[in-house]
N, C-alpha and C positions, 0 to 999 in steps of 0.2 A: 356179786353179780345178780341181777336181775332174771333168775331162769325160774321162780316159781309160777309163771304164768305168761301168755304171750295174744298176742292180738292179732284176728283174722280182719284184716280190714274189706269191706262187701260195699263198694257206695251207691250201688242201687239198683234195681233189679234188671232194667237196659242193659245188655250186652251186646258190645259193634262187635261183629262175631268176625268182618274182615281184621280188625287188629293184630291177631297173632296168628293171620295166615300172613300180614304185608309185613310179620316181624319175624317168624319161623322161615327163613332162605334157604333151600337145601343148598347143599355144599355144590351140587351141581349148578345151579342157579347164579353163587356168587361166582363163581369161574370166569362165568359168561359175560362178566362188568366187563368194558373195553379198558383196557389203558393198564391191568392189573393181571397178575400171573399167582396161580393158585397151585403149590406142589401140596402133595400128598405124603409124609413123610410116614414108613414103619410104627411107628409109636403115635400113632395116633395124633400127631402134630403136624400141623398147615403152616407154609411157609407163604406169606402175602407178599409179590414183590413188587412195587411199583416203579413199572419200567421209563417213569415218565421222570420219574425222579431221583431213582436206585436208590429207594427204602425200602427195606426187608423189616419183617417184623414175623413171631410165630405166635401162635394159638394152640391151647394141647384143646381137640375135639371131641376127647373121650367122656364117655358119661362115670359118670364119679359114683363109687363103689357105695351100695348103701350101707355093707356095713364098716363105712369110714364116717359113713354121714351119720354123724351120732348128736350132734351138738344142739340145743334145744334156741329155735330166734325168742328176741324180748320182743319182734315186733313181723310180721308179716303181712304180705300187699296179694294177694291174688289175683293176676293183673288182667286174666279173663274176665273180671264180676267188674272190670272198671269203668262205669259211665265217661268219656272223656270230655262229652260236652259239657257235664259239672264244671269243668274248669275253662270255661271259651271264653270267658271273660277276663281271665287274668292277664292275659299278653294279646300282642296284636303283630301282625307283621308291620315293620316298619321300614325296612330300608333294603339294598340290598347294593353289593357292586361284584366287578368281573375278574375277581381274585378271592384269592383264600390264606389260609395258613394250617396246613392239617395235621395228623398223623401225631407224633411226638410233642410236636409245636404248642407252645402257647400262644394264644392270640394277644400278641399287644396292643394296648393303647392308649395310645399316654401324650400329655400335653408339652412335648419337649423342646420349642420353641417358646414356650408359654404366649402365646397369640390367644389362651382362651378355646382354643379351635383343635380337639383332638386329633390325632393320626396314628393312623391304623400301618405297622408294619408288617405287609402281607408279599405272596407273590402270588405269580400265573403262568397260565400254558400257553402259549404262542402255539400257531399254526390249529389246534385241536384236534389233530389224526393221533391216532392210539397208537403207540409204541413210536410218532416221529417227533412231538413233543420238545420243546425246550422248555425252560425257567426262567422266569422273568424277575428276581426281586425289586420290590415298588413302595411307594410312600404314599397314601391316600391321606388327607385331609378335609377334616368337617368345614361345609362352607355355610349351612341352614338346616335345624333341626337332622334327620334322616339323612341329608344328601354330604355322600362323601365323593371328594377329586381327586383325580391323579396329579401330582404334585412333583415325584422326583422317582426316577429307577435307577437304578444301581446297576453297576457293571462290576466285571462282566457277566454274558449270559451263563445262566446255569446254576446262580444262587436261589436256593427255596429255604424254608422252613423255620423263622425266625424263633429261637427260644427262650431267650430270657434278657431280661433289661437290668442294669443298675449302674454304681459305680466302682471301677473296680480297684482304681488306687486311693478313692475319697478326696480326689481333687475337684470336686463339685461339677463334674464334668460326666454325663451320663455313655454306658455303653452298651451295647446289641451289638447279637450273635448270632449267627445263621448258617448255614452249610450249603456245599456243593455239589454235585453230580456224583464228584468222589468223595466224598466223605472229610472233606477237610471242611473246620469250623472259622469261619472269617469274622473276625471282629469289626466292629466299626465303633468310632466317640465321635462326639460332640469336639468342632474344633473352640467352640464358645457357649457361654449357658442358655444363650435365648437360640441357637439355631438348630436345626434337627437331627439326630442321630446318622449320621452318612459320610462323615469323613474316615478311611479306612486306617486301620492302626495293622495290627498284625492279623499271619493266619493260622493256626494250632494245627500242627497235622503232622506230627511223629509217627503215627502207624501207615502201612498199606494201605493203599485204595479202596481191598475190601473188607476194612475193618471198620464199623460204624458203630459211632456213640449214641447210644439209647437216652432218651429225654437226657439230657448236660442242660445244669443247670448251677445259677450262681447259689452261693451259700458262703458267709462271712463264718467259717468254723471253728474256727481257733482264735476267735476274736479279737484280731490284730488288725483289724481294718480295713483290709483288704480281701476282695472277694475269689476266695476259690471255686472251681468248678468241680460237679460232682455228674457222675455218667456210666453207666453197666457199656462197656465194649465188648461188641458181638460182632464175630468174626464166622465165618462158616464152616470151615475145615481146623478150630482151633487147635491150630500148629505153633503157638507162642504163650510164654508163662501168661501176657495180657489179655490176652482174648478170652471170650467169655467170663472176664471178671468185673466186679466194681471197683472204679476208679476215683482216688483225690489227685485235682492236679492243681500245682498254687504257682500263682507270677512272682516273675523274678522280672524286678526293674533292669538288671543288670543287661539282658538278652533282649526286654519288651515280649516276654510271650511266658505261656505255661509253660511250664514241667510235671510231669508225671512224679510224683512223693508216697502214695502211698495204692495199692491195688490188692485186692480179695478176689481169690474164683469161690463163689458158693455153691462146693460140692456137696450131693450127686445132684442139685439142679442145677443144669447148665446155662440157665437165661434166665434174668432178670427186668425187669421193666416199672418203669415208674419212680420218684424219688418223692418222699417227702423231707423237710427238714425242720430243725427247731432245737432247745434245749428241753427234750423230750420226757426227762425226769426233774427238772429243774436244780440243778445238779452245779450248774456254771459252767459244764460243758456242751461244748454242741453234738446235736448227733444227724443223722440222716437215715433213713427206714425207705426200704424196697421189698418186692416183695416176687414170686418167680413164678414161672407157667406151672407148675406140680403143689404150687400154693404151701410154700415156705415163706416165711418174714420175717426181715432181716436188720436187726436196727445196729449200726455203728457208733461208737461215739469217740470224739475226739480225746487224745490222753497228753499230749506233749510233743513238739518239733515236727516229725515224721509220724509219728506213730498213733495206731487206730486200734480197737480191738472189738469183734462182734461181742456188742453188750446183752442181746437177744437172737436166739435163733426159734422158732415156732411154727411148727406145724397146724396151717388154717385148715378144715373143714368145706374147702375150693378147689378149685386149677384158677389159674389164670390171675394172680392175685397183683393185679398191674392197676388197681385206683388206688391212690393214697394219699393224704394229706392230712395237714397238722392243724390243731383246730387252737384257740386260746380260751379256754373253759368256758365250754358251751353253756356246761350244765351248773355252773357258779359253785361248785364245789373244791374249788381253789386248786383244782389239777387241770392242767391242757388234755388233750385228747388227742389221739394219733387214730387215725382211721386208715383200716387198711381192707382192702376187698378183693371180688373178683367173676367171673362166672365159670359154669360147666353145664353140660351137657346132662339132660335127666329123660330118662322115660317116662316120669310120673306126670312134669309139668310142661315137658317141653326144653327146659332149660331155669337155671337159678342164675337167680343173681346177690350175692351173699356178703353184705359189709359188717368187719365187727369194729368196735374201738373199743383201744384199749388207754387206759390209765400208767402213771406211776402210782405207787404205792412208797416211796421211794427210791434213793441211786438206785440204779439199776433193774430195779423189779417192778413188772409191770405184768397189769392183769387184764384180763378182758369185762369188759364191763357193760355190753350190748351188742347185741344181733340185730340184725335189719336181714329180711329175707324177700326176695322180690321173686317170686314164683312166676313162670313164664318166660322170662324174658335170657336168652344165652344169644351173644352178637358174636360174630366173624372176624368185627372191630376192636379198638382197644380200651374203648372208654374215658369217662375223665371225673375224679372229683377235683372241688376247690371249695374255699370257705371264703364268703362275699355274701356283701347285703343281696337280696334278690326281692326288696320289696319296700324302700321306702325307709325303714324303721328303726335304721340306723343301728341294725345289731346281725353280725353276720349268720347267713344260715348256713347248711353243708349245699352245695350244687352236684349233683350224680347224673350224671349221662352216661348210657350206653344202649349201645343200637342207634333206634330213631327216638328213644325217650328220653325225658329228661324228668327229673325229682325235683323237689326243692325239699327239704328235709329242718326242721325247727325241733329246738330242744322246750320242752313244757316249765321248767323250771325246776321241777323235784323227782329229775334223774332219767326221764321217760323222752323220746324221741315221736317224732310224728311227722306224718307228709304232708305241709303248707299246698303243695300241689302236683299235679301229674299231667306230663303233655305228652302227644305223640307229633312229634313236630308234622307236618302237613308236605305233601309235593306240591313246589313253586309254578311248574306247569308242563302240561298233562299233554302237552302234543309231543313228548320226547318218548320215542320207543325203549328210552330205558333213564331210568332215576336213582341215583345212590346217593345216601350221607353218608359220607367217607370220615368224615368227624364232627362234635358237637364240643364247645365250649360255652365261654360266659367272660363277658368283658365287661367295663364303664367306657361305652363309646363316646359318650359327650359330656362326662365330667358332674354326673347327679351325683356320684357316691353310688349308685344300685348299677348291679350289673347287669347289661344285657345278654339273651341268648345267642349267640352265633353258631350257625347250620354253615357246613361245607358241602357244596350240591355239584354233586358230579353228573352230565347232561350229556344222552347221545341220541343222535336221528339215525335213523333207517341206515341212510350213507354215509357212518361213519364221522360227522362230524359233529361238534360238539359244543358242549358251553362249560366253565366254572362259575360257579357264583358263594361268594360269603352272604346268606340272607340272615337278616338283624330281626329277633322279637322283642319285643320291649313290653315290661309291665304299665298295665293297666292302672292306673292309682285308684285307690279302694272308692273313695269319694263319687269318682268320675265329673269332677266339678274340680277345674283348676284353682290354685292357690290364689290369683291375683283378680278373678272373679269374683265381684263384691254382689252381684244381679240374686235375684230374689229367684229359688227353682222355679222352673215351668212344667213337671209333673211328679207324679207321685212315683217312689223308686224303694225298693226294700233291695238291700246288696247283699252276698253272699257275706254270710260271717267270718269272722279269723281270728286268731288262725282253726282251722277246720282238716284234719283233727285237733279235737281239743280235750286238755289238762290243763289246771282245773276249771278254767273259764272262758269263756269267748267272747268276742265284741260282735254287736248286731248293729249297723248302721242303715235306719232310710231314711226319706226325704218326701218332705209335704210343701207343697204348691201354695196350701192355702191352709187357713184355719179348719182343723179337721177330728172328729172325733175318730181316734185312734187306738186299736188293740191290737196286739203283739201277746202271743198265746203258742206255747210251747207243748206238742202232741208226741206220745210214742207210736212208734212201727205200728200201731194194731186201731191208732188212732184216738187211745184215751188223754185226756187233755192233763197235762202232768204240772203245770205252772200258769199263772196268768201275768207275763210280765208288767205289761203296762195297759192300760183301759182309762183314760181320759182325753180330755180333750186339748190343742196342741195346737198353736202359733204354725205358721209358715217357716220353715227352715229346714235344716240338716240337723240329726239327730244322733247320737247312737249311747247304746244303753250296754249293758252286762247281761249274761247268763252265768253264773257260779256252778253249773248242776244241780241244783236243788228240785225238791220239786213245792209245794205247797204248803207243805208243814214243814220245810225246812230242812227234809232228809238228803242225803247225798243220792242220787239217781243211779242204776248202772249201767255200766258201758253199755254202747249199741246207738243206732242210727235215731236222730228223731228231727220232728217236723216243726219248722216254724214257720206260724203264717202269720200273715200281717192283713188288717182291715180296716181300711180307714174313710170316710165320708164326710164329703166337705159340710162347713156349717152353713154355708151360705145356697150351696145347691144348686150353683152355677155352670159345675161341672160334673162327670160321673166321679162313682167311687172305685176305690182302687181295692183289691187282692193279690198276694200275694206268696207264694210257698217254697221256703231254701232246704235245706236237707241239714243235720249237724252231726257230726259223728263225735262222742264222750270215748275217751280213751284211760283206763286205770292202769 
């Protein structure tokens, strides 16, 4: 493990001081969302109900005992000292429409017609009165860059929350899953390969009305081809062996639907949330890792027929341990990576937010191998990680949202983690008497390979009435100069470097208009000039060069912020010269 030293990150001395007053909500504050019911439970646990769509979910609100918090992060963000405008460049808004998919849900979006033209499987709220509310599931379709159309909706009313796609008997024929008002999960296939997921097949619904399955999700476990679902069932008064447990349930051709085969309650915590999946020790079996509000983690793994058996059980240094996803070796050290997180309550910072992963080291044994600590920030909400390109580069990063922020998280190559970037997603607009992101995800809406940001925007006026919206970020590409643009620049541009933080090296890219005598010169905090990277003279074009950390004679530099300016003057004199100053932060 990496616990001999750990990193304050500080990127600059700017502090938007409104940040973590529009991120700290008191509990009274969230109540007051319309459409949403806030109980107060003995133990320090909120029960969130959304009356619009009968999704319950809890949160434990307690502040986490310090001496439980013992455990030392490899990496820390203090998210008060965060400049947010360093990063206003990386995404932009780009699109938006009048539906969502939130809460548990993954947002899909997948080309399942193959026309080229993605679509988006989301729903909406008809009429927009708080508590009178229906569901609308719907099919949105990319017609031109950003713009997406309503295309097809599904009957009947009352479907929301679409959670996961594939296929489930590997008859090349794809399917999608979604639920009801009561809690039953409705499948739909593909009746042909080129048409779109909405022909209805069966509907899973063996428990009571008030028993709901927590993120269900596909998982091919026992690797016979066919996909099982995997899903923690929470029930509120659990009065049956099932409730409050995680469940495997696997198809049976013979009936067209699930069966319930195998179910865990994970005592003494009673609620679980979140599933990752994968063959997590690389072992040839599959396993699945949850993780529970009291911040236990829980990994299964598949043994033969029926039968399962908890291969890990672990007490995290959290509450609320509901982000989790499985990574395929970030860090090139020939093991995958399970990450599993969470937040709590603190008087120190306001609130943490605390991921660790862990490793196999072999079957079954697995260790923890890094902390990520995000100081500040504890949400109401449930969060979400995923592993997805987020920039171009063709090599997936970790994606972390919770609250109104989102991460993007890159591994350096020799074992160490760092944040590629930091957003506070932004309000869409400012005439609504009240504003909430009710969930934050990350899709490929139009088929790059990179994923975009998706915000779900809950919207109310003075009277009651209201708006939904999925609004779409999309990265920036570094260049800022398209691919199929051959034209010669028209001015002088130095771009933030990347990745940023950086081990052990960085890329610096700018851009000359003209023939220009050109220096790029690297300062520390206090302003002594630590490197001279380039000082000649330089053609018209796009450029970009290396930093190693060195400084002049060759030594390795140490960690901490430094300054790179750029100056350059045309030869010809035609036009001004340019200056310019990015910030870089070395990380060991």
């Amino acid at each position: 493990m990496y616990l001999c030293k750990y990193y304050i990150i500080t990127l600059a001395a700017i502090v938007i001081n409104n940040v973590l007053i529009a991120q700290q909500v008191s509990l009274d504050d969230f109540r007051k969302i319309p459409g949403i019911e806030v109980n107060l439970r003995q133990d320090s646990t909120i029960e969130v109900f959304d009356k619009r769509t009968n999704y319950r979910y809890l949160k434990n609100i307690a502040e986490f005992p310090g001496k439980e918090n013992q455990t030392e992060a490899d990496l820390i963000l203090e998210l008060d000292t965060i400049n947010f405008a360093y990063y206003e460049e990386n995404y932009r808004t780009w699109g938006k429409i009048k539906a969502w998919n939130a809460y548990s849900a993954n947002y899909i979006a997948i080309d399942s017609d193959r026309n080229k033209q993605f679509e988006l499987y989301v729903y909406r709220f008809v009429n927009n009165l708080p508590g009178g509310d229906f569901t609308d599931a719907q099919i949105y379709e990319q017609s031109q860059d950003s713009i997406f159309n309503l295309i097809f909706d599904f009957t009947p009313d009352s479907l929301s929350m679409f959670f996961d796609v594939g296929d489930i008997t590997g008859d090349g024929l794809l399917d999608i899953f979604c639920r009801d008002y009561y809690n039953a999960l409705w499948f739909y296939e593909q009746n042909n390969p080129n048409n779109l997921i909405n022909y209805f097949n069966f509907k899973y619904n063996p428990f009571p009305p008030q028993y709901q399955s927590n993120t269900p999700t596909f998982y091919d476990i026992d690797s016979d081809d066919t996909l099982e679902i995997i899903y923690f069932l929470f029930a509120g008064d659990g009065d049956s062996v099932w409730a409050y447990s995680n469940h495997v349930a696997k198809y049976n051709s013979a009936i067209n639907n699930y069966e319930l085969i195998y179910y865990h309650r994970p005592l003494p915590d009673f609620y679980t949330y979140g599933i990752s999946t994968g063959d997590f020790d690389q072992d040839g079996k599959g396993n699945f890792g949850t993780g529970s509000i009291y911040g236990k983690f829980y990994i299964y793994e598949y043994v033969q027929g029926t039968q399962y058996f908890v291969e890990l059980e672990d007490t995290l240094q959290t509450y609320n341990a509901y982000l989790t996803t499985f990574t395929d070796d970030m860090d090139g050290n020939g093991k995958p990576e399970i990450w599993i997180g969470g937040d709590f309550n603190s008087s120190t910072y306001g609130g943490v937010t605390r991921i660790y992963v862990f490793e196999a080291s072999g079957p079954g044994n697995y260790e923890r191998v890094f902390q990520i600590d995000i100081r500040g920030l504890f949400a109401f909400t449930t969060g979400k990680l995923r592993n997805c390109d987020l920039d171009y580069d063709g090599k997936k990063d970790l994606f972390l949202a919770n609250g109104d922020f989102v991460f993007g998280i890159k591994n350096n190559g020799i074992g160490s983690y760092y944040f590629d970037f930091i957003k506070l997603l932004p309000l869409i607009d400012t005439t609504y008497s009240s504003q909430f992101i009710e969930a934050i995800d990350a899709a490929d809406l139009d088929g790059d390979n990179t994923f975009e940001i998706v915000a779900n925007h809950n919207l109310y006026f003075s009277n009651n009435t209201g708006a939904y919206y999925s609004v779409f970020h999309k990265r920036n590409k570094i260049s800022g100069i398209e691919d199929n643009d051959n034209s010669l620049p028209d001015r002088f541009n130095l771009y933030n470097n990347y990745p940023n933080p950086f081990n052990p090296e960085t890329k610096i890219k700018f851009v000359l208009p003209t023939e220009s005598k050109v220096s790029i010169i690297i300062y520390n905090i206090l302003g002594k000039e630590i490197t001279d990277l380039i000082s000649d003279t330089r053609k018209s074009g796009e450029y970009e060069i290396n930093w190693d950390g060195t400084d002049n004679s060759g030594s390795r530099v140490p960690s901490g912020i430094y300054i790179i300016t750029m100056k350059a003057n045309p030869v010809n004199e035609i036009i001004d010269g340019f200056q310019k100053t990015i910030k870089a932060i070395l990380l060991k």
